[in-house]
C-alpha positions in Angstrom: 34.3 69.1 -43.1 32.9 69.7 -39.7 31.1 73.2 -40.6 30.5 74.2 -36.7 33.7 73.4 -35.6 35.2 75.0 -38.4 32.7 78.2 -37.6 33.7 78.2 -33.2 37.4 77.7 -33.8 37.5 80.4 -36.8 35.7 83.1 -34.3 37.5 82.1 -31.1 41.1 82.4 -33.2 40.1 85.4 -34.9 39.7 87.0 -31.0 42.6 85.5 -29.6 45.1 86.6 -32.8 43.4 90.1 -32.6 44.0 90.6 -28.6 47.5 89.5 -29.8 47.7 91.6 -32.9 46.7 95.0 -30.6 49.3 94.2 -28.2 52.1 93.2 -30.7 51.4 96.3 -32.5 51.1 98.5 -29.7 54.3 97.5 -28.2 56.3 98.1 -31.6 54.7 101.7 -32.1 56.1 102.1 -28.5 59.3 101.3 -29.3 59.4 98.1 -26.6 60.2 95.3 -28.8 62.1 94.0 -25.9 59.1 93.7 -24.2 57.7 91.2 -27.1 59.1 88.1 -25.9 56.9 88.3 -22.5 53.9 88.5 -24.9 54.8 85.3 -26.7 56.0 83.3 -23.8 52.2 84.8 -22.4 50.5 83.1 -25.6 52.7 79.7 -24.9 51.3 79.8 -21.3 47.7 80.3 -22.4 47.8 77.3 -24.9 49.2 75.3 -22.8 46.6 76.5 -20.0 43.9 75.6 -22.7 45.8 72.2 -23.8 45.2 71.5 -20.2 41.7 71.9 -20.4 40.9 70.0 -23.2 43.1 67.2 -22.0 40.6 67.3 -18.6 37.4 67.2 -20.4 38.0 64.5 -22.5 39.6 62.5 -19.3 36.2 63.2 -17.5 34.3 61.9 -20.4 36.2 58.6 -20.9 35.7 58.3 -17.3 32.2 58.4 -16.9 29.9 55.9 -18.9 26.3 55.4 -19.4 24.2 57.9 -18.0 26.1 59.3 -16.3 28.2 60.4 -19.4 24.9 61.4 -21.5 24.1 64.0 -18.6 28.2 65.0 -19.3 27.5 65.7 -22.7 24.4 67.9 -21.7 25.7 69.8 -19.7 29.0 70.4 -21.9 26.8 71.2 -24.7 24.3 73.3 -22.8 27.6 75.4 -21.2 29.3 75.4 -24.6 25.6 77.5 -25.7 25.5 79.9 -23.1 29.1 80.4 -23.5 28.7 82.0 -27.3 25.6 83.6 -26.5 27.4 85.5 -23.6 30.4 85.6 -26.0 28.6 87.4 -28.7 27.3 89.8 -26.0 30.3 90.6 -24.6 31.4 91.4 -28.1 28.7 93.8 -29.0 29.2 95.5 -25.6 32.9 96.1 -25.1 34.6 95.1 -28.9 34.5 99.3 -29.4 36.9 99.7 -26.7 38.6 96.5 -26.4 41.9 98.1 -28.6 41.6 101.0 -26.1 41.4 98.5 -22.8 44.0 96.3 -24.0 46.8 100.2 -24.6 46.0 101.0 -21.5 47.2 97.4 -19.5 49.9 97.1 -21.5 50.5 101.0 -20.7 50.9 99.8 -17.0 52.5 96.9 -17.4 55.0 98.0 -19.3 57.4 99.5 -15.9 60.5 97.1 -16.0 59.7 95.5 -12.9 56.3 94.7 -14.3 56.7 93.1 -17.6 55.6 89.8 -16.7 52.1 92.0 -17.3 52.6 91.8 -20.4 52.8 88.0 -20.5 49.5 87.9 -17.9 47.5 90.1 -20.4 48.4 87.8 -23.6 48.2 84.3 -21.7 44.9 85.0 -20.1 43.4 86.6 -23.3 44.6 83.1 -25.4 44.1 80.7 -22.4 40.2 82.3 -21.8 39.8 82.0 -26.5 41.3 78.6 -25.9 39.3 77.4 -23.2 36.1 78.4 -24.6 36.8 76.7 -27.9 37.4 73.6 -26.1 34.2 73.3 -24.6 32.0 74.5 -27.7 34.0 71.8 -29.3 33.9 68.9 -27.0 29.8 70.0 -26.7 29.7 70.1 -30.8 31.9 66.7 -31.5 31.8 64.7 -28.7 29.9 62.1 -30.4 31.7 62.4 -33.7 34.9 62.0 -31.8 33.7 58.6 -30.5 32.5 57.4 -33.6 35.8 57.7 -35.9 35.6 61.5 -37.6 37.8 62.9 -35.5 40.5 63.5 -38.0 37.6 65.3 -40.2 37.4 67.3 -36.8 40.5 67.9 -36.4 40.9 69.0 -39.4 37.8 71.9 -39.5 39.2 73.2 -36.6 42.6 73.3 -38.2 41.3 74.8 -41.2 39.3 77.4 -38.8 42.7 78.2 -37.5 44.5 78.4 -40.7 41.4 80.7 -41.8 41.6 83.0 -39.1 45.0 84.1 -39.5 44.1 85.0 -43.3 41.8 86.6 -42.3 43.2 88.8 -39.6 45.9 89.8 -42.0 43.4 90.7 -44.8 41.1 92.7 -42.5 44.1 94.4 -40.8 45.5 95.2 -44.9 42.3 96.8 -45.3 42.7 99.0 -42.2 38.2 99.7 -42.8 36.4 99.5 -39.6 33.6 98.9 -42.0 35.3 95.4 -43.0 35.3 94.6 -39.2 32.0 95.3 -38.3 31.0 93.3 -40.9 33.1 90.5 -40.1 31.8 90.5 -36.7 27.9 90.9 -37.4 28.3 87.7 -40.0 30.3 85.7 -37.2 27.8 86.5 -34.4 25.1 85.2 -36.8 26.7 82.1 -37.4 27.8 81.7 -33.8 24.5 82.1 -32.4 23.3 79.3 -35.0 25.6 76.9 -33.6 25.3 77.3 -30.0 20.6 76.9 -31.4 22.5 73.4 -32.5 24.3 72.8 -28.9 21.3 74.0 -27.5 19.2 71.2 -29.5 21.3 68.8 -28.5 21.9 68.8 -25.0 17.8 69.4 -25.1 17.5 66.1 -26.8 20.1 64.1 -24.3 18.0 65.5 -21.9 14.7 64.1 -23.5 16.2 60.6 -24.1 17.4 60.4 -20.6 13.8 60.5 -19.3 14.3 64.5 -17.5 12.0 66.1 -20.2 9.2 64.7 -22.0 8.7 64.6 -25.9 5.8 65.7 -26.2 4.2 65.1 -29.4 6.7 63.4 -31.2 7.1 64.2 -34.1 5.5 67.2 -34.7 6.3 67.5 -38.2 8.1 65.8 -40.9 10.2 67.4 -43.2 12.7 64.6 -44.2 11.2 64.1 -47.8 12.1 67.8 -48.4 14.6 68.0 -46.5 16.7 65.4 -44.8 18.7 66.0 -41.7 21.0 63.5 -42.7 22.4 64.2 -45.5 23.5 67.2 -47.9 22.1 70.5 -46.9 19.7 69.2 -44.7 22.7 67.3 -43.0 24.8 70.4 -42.6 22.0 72.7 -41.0 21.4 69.6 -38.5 25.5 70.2 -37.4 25.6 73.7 -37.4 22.3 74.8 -36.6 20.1 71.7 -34.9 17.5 71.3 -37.6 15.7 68.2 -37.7 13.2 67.1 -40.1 10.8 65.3 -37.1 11.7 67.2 -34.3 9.1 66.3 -30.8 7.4 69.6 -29.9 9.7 70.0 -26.5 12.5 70.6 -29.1 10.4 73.2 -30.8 9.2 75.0 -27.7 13.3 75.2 -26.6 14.7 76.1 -29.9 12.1 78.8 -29.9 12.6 79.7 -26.1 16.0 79.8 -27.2 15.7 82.8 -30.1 13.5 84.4 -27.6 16.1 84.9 -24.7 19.0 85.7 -27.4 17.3 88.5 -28.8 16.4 89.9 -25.1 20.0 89.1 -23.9 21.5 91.1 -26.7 19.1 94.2 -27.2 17.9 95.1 -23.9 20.7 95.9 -22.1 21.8 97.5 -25.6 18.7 100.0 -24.9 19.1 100.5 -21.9 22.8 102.2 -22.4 21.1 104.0 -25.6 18.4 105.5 -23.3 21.4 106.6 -20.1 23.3 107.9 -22.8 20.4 109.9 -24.1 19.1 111.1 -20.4 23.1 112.2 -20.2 
């Protein structure tokens, strides 16, 4: 099984179902279950929207060939990176009040004339879940895709799917907001690993196309402890970008990278923990 595609489509479904779940639940406690089908024909529109996308980016890559199609693949996989990180910011910053955001839409969309709000709120929220997948996938398992694993990738992200929707209903049956926090601290960890792995590859494309130099190269080796290749070694390389000789460029980004996460994430956190206090 493909452990980082299993890992991005998980997250991304667990968000999507849950923007769905608020809005679903919301409408029933407001007694506006006619109101429901506009929020599923919303969801068809954003997969399709997302199909769409996915349909374009492997068109583009099928297209393109040689170098020109490495560079692709860097900057898909470099995208796909900043895309989580910003993710799992965005998350940290607004998940308190997303339930709260989301009431309050649907509160204004819910004037008959207006319903097709309802369908705009649900199809942007899956289309945005969906379209981001798509590229954290196509920068994950572009290669793998090309190579003949694809049904082992289709499958993870299945699975992620299947996962998500378990685990929606078990964390909703639990009704804890300690369970959700939880959930969401172990899912940003694991998320920020795998965009360090799209981070160390889209590094390396860059490397072998001649744009940055190695360095020294390597500057370790690991692979008699442990392999990149194969068994645990093999599954960090996927999910996180370990490699047993990694050139020093590689090292310097994958630290550079930790570096800016951290800052990303806390700073601005800080900052509202210090207005709040001068308030």
């Amino acid at each position: 099984m493909n452990g980082a595609a299993f890992l991005v489509v998980f997250r991304e479904s667990m968000e999507a179902i849950l923007v769905l779940g608020v809005l679903y639940t919301w409408l029933v406690r407001a007694e506006r279950r006619d109101a429901l089908r506009w929020l599923w024909a919303g969801a068809m529109v954003g997969i399709a929207l997302a199909i769409s996308l996915g349909a374009a980016l492997m068109g583009v890559g099928d297209v393109l060939s040689g170098d020109a199609q490495t560079l692709f693949q860097v900057i898909m996989s470099a995208v796909a990176a900043l895309l989580i990180v910003h993710m799992a910011a965005r998350m940290r910053r607004h998940g308190a009040t997303l339930k709260g955001v989301l009431e309050r839409d649907a509160q204004r969309c819910l004037a008959p004339v207006r319903q097709w709000g309802i369908a705009s709120l649900a199809a942007l929220a899956v289309a945005r879940e969906g379209a981001e997948t798509l590229v954290f996938l196509y920068g994950i398992g572009v290669a793998q895709w090309h190579q003949g694993t694809r049904w082992d990738f289709v499958l993870s992200a299945g699975l992620g799917m299947v996962m998500a929707a378990l685990c929606f209903w078990a964390l909703q049956w639990t009704s804890r907001r300690f369970a959700w926090r939880l959930y969401f601290v172990i899912s940003e960890a694991l998320l920020l690993l795998v965009a360090a792995g799209l981070w160390v590859s889209a590094l390396e494309g860059l490397i072998n196309l001649g744009w940055l130099p190695a360095g020294m190269d390597p500057l370790w080796d690991t692979s008699q402890w442990l392999d990149d290749g194969q068994g645990v070694g093999g599954m960090l390389a996927a999910i996180a970008g370990y490699r047993a000789w990694p050139p020093s460029t590689l090292v310097l980004g994958y630290i550079a990278y930790w570096w800016l996460v951290i800052m990303y994430l806390h700073v601005p956190l800080r900052r509202q923990s210090r207005d709040r206090v001068a308030s």
